[in-house]
gemmi code that builds the backbone of each chain (N, CA, C; Angstrom):
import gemmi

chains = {
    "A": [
        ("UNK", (0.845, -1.188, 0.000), (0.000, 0.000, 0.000), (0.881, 1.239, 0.000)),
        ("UNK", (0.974, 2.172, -0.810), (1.123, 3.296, -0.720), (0.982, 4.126, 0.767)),
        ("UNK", (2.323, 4.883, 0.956), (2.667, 5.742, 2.509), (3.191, 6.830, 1.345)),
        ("UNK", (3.961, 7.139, 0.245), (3.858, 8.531, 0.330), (2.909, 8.836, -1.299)),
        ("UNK", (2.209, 10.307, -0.911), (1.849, 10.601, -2.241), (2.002, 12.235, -2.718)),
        ("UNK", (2.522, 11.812, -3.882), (2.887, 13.278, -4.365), (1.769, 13.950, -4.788)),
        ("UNK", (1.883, 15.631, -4.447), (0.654, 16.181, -5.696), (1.703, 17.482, -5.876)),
        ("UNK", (1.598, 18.274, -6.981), (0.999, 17.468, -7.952), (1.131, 16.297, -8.760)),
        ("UNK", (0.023, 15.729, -9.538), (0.469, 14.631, -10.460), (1.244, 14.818, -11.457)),
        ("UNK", (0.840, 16.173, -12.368), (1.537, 16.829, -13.294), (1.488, 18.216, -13.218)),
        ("UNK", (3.204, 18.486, -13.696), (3.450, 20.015, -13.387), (3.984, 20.920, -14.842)),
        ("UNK", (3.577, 21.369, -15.352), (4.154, 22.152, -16.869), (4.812, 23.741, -16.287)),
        ("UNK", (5.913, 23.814, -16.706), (6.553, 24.786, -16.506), (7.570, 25.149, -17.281)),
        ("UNK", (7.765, 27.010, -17.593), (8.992, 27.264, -18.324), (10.062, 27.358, -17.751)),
        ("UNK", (11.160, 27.088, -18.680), (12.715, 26.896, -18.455), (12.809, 28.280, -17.459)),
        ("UNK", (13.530, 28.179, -16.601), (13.666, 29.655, -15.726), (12.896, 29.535, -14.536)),
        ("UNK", (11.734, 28.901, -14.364), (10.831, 29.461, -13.048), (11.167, 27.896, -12.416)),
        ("UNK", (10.460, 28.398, -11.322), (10.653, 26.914, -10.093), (10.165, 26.053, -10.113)),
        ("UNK", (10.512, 25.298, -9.491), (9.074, 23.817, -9.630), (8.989, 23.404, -7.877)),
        ("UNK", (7.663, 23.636, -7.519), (7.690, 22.761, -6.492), (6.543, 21.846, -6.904)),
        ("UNK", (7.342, 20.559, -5.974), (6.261, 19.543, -5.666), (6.627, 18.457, -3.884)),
        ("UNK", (4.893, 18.334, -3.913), (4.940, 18.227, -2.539), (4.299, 16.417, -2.439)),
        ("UNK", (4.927, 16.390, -0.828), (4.721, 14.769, -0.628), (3.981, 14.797, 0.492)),
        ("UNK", (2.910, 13.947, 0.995), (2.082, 13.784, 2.458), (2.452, 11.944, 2.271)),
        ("UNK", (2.824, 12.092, 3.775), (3.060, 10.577, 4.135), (1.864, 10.283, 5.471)),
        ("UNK", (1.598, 8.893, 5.578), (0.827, 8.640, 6.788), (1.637, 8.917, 8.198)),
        ("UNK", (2.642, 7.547, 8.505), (2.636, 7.049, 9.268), (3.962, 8.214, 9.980)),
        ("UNK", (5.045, 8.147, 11.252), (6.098, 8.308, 11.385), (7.419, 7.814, 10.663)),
        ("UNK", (8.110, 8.357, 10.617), (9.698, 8.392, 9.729), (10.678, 8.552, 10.448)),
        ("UNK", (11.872, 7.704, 9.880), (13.477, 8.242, 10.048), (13.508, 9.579, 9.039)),
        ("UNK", (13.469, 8.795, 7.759), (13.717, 9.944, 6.786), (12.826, 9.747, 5.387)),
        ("UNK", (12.923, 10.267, 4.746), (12.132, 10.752, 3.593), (13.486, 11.053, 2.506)),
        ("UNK", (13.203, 10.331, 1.488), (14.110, 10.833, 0.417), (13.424, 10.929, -1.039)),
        ("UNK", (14.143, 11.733, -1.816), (14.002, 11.900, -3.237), (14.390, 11.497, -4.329)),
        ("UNK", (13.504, 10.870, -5.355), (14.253, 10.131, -6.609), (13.519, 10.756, -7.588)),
        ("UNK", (14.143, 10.827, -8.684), (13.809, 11.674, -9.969), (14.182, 10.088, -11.032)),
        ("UNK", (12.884, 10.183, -11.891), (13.150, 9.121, -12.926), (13.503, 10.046, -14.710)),
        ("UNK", (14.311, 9.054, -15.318), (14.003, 9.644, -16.642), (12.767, 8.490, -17.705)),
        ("UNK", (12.299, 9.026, -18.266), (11.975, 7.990, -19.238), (11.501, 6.903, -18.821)),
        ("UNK", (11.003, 6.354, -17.434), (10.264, 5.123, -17.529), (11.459, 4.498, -16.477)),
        ("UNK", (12.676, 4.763, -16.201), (13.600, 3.612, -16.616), (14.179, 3.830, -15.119)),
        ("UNK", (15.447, 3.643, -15.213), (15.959, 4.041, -13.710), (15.695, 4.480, -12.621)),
        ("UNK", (15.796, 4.633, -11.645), (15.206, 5.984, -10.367), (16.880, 5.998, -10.079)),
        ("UNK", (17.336, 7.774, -9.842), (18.082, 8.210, -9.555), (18.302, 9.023, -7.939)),
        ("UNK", (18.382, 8.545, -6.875), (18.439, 9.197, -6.062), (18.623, 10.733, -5.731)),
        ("UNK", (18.157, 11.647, -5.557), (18.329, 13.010, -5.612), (18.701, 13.609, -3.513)),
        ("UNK", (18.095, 13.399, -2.870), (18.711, 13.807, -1.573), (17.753, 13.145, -0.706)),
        ("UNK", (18.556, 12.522, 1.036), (17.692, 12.156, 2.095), (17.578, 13.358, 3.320)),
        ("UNK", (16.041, 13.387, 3.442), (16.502, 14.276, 5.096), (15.638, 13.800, 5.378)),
        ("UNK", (16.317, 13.762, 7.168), (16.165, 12.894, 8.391), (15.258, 13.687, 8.933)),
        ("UNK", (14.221, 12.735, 9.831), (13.301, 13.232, 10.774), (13.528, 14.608, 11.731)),
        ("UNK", (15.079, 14.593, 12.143), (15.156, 15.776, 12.814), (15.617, 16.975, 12.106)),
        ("UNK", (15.616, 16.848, 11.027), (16.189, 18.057, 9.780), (14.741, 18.799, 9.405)),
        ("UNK", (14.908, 19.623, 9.285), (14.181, 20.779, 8.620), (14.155, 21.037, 7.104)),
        ("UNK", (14.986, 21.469, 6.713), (15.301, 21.846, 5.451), (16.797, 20.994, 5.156)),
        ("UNK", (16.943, 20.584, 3.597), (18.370, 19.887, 3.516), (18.470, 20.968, 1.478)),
        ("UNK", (19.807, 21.071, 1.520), (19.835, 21.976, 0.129), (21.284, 20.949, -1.015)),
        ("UNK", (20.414, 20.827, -2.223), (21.185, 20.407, -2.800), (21.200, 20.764, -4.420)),
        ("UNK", (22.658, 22.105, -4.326), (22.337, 22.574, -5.487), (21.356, 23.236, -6.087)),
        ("UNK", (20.420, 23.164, -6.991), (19.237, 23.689, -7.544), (18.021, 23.328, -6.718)),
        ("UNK", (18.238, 21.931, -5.795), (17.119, 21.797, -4.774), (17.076, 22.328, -3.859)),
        ("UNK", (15.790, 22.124, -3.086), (15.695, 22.442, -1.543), (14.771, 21.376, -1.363)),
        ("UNK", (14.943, 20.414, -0.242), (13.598, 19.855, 0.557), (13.498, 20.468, 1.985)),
        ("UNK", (12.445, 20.313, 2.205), (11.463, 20.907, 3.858), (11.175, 19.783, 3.715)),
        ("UNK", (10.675, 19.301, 5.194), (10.692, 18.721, 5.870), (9.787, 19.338, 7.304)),
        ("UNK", (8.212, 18.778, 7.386), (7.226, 19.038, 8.240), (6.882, 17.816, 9.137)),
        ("UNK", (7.421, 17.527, 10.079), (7.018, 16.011, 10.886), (5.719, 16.570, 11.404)),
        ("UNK", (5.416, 17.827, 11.593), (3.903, 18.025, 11.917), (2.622, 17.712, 11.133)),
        ("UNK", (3.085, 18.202, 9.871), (2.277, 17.496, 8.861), (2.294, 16.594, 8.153)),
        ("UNK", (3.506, 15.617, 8.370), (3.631, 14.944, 7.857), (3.734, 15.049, 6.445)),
        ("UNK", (4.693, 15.705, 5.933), (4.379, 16.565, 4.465), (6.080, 16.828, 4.487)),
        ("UNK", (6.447, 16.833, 3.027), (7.772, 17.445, 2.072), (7.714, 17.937, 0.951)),
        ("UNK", (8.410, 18.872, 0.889), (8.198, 19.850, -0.110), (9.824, 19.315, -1.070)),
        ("UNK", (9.870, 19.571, -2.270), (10.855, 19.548, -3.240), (10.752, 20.258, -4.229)),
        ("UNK", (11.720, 21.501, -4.143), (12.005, 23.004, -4.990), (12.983, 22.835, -5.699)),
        ("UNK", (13.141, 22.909, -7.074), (13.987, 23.046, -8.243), (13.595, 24.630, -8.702)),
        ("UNK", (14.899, 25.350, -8.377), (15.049, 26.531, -8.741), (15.747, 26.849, -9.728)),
        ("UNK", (15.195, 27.515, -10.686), (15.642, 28.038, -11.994), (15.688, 26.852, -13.377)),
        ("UNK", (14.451, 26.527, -12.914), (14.396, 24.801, -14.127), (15.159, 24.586, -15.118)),
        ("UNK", (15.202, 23.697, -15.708), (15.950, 23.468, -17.317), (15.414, 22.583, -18.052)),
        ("UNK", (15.400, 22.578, -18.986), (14.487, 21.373, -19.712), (15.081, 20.367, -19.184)),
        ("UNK", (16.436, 19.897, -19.231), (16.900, 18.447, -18.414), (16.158, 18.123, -17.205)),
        ("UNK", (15.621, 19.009, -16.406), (15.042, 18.599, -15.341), (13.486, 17.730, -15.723)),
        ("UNK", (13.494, 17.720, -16.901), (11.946, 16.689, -17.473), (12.203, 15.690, -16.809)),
        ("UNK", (11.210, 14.937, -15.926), (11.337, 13.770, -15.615), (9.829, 13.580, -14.775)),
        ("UNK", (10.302, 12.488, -13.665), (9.623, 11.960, -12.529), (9.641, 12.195, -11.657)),
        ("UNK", (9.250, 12.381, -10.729), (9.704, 12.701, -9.525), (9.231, 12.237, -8.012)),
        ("UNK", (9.809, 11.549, -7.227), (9.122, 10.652, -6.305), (9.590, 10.823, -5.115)),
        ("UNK", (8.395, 10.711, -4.050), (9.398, 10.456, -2.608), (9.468, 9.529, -1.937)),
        ("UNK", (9.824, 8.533, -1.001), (10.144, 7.315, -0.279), (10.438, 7.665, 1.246)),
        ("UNK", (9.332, 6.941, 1.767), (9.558, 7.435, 3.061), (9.600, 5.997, 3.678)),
        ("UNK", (10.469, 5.436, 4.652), (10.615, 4.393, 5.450), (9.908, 3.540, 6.244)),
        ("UNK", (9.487, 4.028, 6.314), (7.888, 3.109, 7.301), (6.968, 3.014, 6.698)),
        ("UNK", (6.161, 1.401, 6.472), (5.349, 0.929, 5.581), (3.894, 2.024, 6.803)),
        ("UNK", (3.094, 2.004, 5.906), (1.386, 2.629, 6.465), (1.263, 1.372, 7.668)),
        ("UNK", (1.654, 0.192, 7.624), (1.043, -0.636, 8.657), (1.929, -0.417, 10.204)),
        ("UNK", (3.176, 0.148, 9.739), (4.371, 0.783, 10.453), (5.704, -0.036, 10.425)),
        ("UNK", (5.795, -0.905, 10.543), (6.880, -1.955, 9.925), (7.719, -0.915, 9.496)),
        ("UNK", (9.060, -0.891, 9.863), (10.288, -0.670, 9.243), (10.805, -1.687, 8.162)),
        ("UNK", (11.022, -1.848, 6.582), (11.387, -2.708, 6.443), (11.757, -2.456, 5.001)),
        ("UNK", (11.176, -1.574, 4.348), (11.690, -1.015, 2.918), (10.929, 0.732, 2.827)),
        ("UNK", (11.663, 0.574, 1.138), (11.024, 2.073, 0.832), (9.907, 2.381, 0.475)),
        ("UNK", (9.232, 2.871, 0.989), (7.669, 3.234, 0.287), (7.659, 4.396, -0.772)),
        ("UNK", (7.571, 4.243, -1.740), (7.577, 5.151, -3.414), (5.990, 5.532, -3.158)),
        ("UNK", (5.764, 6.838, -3.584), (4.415, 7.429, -3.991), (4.640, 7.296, -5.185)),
        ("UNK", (2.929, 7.729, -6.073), (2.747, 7.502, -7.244), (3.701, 8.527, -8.139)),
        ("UNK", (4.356, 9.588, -7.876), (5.433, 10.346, -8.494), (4.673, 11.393, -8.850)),
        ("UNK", (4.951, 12.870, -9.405), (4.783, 14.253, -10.029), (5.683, 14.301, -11.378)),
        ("UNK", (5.141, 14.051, -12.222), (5.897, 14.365, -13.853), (5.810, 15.543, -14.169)),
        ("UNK", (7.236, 15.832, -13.957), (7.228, 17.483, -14.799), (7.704, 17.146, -16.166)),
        ("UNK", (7.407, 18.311, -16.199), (7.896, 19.427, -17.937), (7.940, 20.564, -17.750)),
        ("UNK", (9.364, 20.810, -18.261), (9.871, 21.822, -18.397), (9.698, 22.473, -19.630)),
        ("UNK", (9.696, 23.490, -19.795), (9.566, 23.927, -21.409), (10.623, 24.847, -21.817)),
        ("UNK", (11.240, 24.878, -23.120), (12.725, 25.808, -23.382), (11.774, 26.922, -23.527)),
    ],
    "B": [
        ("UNK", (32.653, 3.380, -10.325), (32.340, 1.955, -10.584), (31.631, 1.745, -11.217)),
        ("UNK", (30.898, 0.787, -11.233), (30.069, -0.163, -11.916), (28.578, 0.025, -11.421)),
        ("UNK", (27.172, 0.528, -11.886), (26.059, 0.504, -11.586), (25.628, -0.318, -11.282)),
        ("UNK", (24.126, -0.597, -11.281), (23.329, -1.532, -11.026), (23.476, -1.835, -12.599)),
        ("UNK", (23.438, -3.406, -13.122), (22.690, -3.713, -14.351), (22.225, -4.817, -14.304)),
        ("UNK", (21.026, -4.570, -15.675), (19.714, -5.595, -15.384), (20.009, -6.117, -16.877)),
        ("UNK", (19.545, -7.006, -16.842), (19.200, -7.939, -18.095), (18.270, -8.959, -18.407)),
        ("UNK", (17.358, -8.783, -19.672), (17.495, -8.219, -20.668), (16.857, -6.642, -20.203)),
        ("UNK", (17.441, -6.086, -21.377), (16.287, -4.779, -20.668), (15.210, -4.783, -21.734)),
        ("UNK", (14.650, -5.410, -22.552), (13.539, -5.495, -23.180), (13.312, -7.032, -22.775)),
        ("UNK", (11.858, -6.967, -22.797), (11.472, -8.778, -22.808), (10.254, -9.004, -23.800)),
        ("UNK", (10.096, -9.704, -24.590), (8.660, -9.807, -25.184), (8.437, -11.369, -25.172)),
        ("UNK", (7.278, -11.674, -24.517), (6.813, -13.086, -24.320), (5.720, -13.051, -24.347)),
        ("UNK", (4.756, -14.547, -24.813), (3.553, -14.986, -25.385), (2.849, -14.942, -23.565)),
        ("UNK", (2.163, -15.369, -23.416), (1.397, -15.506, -22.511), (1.578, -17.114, -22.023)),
        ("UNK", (1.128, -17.174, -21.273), (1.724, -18.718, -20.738), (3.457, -19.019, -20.100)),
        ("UNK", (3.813, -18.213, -20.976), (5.609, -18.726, -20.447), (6.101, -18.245, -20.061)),
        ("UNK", (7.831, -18.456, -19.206), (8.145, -18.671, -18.094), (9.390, -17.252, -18.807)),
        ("UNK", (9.341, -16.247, -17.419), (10.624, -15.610, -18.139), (11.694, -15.377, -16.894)),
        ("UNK", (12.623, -15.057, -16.663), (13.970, -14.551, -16.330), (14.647, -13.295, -16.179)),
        ("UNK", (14.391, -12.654, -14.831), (15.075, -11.514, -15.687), (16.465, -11.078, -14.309)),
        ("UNK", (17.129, -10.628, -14.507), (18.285, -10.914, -14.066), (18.539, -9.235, -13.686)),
        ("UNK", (19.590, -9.586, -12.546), (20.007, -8.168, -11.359), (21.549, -8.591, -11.512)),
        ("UNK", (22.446, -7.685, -11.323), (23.500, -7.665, -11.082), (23.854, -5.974, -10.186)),
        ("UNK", (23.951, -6.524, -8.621), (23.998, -5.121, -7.786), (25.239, -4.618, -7.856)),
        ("UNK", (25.558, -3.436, -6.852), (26.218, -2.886, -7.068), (27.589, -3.867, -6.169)),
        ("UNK", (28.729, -4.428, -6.810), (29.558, -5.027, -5.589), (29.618, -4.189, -4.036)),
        ("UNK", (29.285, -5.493, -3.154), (29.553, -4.695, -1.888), (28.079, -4.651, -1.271)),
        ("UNK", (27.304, -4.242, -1.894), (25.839, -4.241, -1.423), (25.058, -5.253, -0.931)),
        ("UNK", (24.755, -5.197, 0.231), (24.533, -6.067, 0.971), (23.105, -6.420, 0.162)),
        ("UNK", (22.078, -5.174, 0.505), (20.726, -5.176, 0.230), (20.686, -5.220, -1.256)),
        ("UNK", (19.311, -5.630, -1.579), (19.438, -5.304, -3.251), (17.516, -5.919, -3.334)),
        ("UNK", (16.891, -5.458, -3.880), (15.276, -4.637, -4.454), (14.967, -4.767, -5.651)),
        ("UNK", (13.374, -5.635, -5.675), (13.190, -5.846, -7.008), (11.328, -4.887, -6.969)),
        ("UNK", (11.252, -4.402, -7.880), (10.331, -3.227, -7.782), (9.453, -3.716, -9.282)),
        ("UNK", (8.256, -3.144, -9.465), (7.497, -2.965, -10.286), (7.121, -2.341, -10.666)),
        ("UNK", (6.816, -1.463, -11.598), (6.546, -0.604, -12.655), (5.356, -0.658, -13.934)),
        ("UNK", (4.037, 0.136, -13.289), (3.095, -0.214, -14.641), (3.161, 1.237, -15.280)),
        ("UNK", (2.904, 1.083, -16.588), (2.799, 2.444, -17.297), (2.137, 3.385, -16.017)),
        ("UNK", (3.348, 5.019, -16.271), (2.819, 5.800, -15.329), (2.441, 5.648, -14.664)),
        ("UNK", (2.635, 4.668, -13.619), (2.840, 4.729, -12.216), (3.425, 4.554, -11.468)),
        ("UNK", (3.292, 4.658, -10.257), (4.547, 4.705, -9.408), (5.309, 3.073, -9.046)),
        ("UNK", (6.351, 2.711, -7.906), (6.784, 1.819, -7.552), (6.234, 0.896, -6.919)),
        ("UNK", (6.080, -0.447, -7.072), (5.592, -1.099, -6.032), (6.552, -2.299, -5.784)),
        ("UNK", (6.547, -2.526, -4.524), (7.742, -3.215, -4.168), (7.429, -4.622, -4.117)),
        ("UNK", (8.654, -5.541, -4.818), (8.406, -6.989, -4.673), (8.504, -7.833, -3.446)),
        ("UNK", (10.139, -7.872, -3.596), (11.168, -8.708, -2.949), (12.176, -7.844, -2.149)),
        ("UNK", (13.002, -8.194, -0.911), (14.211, -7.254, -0.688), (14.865, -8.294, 0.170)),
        ("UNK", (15.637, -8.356, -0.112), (17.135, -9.393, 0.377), (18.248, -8.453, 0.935)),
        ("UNK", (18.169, -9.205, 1.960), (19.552, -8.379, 2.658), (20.524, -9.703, 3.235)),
        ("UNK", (21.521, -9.488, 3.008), (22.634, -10.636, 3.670), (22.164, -11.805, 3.282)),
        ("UNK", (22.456, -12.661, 4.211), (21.832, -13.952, 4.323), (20.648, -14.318, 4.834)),
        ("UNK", (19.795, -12.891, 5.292), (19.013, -13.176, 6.262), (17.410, -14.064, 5.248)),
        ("UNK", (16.680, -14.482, 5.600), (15.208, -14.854, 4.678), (14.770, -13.196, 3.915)),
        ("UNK", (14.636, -13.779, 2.750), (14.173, -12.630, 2.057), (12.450, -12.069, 2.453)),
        ("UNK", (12.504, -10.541, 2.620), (11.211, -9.809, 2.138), (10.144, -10.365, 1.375)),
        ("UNK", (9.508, -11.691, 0.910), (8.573, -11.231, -0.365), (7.337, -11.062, -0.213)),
        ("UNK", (7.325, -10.343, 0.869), (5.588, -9.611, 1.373), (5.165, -8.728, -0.208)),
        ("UNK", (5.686, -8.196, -1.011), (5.457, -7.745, -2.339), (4.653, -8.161, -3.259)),
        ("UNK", (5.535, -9.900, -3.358), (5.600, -10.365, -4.636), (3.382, -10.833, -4.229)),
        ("UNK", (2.771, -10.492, -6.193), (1.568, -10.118, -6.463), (0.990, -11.947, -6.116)),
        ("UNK", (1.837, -12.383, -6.648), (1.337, -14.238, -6.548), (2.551, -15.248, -6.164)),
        ("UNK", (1.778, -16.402, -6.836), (2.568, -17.513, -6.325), (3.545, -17.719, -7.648)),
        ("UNK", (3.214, -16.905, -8.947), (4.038, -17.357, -10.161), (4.792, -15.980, -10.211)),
        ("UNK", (5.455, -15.698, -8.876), (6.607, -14.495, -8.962), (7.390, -15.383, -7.991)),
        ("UNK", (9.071, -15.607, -7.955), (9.844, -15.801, -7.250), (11.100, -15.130, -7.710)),
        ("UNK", (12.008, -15.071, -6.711), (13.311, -14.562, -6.971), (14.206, -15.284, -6.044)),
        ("UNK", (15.556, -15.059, -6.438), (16.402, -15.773, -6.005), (17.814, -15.029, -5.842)),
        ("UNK", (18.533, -15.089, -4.819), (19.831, -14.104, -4.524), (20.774, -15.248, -4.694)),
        ("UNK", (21.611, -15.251, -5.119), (22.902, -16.145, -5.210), (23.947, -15.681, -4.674)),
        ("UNK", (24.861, -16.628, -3.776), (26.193, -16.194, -2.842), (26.292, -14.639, -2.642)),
        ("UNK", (25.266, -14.083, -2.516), (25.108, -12.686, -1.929), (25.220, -11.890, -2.980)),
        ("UNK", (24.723, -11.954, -4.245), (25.669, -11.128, -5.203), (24.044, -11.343, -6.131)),
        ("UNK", (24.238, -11.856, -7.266), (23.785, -11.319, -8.678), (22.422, -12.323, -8.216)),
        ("UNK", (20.825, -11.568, -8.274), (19.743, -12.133, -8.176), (18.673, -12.146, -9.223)),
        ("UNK", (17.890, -13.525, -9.623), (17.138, -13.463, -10.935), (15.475, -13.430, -10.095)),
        ("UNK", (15.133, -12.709, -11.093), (13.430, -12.898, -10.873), (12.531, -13.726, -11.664)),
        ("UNK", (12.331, -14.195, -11.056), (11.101, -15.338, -11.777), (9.778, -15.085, -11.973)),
        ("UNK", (9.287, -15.117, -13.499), (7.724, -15.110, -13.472), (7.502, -16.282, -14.184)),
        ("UNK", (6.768, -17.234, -13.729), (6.012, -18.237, -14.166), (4.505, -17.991, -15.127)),
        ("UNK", (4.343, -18.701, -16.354), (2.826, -18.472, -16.644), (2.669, -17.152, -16.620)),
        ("UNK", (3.375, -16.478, -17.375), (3.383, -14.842, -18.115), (2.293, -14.710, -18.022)),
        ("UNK", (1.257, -12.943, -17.186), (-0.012, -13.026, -17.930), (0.502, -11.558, -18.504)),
        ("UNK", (-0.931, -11.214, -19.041), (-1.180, -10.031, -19.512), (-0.648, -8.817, -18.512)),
        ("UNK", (-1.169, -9.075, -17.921), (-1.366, -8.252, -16.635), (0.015, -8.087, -15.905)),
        ("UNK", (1.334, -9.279, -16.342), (2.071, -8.830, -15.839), (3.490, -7.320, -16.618)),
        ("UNK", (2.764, -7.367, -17.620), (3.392, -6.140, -18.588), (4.193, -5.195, -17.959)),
        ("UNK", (5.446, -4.497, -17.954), (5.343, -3.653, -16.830), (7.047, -3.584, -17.312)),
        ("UNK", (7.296, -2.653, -16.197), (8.948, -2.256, -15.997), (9.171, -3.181, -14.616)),
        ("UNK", (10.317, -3.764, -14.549), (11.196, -4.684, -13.528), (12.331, -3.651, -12.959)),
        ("UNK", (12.016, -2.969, -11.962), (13.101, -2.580, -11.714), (13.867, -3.295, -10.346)),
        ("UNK", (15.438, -3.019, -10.640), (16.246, -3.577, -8.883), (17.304, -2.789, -8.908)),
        ("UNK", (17.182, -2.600, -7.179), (18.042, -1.513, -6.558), (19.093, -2.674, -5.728)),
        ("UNK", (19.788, -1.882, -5.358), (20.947, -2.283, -4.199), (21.186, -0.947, -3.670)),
        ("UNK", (21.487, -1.652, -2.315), (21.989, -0.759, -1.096), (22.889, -1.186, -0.622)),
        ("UNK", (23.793, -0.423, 0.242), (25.056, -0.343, 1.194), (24.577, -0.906, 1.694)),
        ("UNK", (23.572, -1.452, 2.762), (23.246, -1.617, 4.165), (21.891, -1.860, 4.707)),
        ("UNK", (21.591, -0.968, 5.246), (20.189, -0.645, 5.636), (19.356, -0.615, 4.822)),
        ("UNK", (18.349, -1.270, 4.695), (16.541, -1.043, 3.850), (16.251, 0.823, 3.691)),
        ("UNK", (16.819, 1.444, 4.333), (16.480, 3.143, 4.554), (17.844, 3.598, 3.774)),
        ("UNK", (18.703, 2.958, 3.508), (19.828, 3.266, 2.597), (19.852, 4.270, 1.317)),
        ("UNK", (20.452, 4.936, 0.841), (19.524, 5.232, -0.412), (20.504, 4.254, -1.603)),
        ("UNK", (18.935, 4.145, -2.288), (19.310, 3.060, -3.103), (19.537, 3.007, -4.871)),
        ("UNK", (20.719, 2.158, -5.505), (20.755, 2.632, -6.492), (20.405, 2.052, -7.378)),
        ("UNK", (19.320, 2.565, -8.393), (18.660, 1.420, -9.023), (18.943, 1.140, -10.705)),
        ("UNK", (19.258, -0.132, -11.320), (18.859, -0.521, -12.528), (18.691, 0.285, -13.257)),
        ("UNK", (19.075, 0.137, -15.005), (17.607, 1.101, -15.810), (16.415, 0.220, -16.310)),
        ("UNK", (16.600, -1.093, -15.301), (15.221, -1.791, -15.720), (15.031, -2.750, -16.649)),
        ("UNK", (14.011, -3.582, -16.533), (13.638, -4.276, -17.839), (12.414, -4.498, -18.202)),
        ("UNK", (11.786, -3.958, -18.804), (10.508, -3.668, -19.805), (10.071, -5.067, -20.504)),
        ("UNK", (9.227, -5.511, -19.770), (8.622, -6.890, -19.766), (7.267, -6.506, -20.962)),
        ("UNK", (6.920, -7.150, -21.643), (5.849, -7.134, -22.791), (4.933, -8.667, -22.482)),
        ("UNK", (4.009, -8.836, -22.167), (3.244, -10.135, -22.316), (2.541, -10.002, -23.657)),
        ("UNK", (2.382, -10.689, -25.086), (1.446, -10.168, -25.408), (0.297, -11.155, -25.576)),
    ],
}
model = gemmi.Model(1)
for chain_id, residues in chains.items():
    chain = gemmi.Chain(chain_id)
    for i, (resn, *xyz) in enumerate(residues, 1):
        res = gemmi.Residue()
        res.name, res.seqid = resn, gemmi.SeqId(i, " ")
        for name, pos in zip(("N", "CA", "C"), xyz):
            atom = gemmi.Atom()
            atom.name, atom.element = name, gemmi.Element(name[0])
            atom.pos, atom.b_iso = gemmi.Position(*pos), 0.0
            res.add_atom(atom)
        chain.add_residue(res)
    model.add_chain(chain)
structure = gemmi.Structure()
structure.add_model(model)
structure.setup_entities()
């Protein structure tokens, strides 16, 4: 069963402006991390932050990090068309609570536009 | 180094028969993740093997999915009696360590029943 889900589902945006997209998880967490897909194919890890982190910055990203709401945010500033992809979050604790793998939401597909 | 690679990364099979599809993790990685993939959507998790310990397969959809880890290293997935329904992307990750690890995954293999 699904523990995290992204919205939006789909995001269209021009080359230059930001992209956020956001994650709501059920249960409690260690951490929450980010994977960006291309094309169907791989998942590429993009950054983890831990339950007691706030904000973590990487490069063109930013994630937040709300244990109150149970909610993460993921900001790509100053887009590029390369940034077309997937985009997913994984949070550690199954919905039943079990520690035991990653839980993937259904993902946010952007587009970027030149 | 050396990524995750999967093989084949295309599959096309009749319905009824038996296919194979093969992981090779990252050396060193203890853990290693076999995931599922239907058009545009998100991850759903099979199998997850760590060490020697009994594998994860709270995932796997039936009884004609198995997988198999060999001397800790290179693991095949088994689908028995191909259906329709099992169409999809195969993806597998490996990890350093921990199930919360971040993990590096495959570019997959694109299974076709037809």
């Amino acid at each position: 069963s699904q523990q995290g889900e992204e919205d939006p589902q789909a995001l269209s945006i021009q080359e230059g402006e930001n992209a956020t997209m956001n994650c709501s998880y059920k249960t409690s967490i260690n951490n929450l991390q980010w994977y960006r897909q291309n094309s169907g194919r791989g998942l590429v890890h993009l950054i983890l932050i831990r339950s007691n982190e706030r904000e973590k910055h990487s490069g063109r990203l930013r994630v937040t990090l709300d244990t109150s709401k149970k909610s993460s945010s993921l900001l790509i500033t100053a887009s590029r068309a390369a940034d077309t992809a997937s985009y997913f979050c994984a949070t550690d604790r199954s919905p039943s609570g079990g520690y035991n793998k990653l839980i993937f939401g259904a993902g946010t597909r952007l587009a970027v536009h030149p | 180094g050396a990524g995750v690679s999967q093989s084949p990364s295309n599959k096309v099979t009749e319905k009824g028969k038996d296919v194979e599809l093969r992981c090779d993790p990252i050396s060193g990685h203890t853990a290693l993740y076999w995931y599922r993939q239907s058009l545009g959507q998100g991850l759903e998790f099979l199998i997850y093997f760590q060490g020697n310990s009994a594998p994860d397969k709270s995932g796997l959809p039936s009884d004609r999915f198995s997988a198999e880890r060999t001397g800790g290293s290179v693991s095949t997935l088994t689908i028995q009696r191909t259906q329709q329904e099992d169409s999809a992307v195969y993806l597998c990750a490996s990890s350093l360590g921990g199930f919360t690890d971040t993990q590096y995954f495959g570019p997959g293999t694109r299974l076709t029943v037809l």
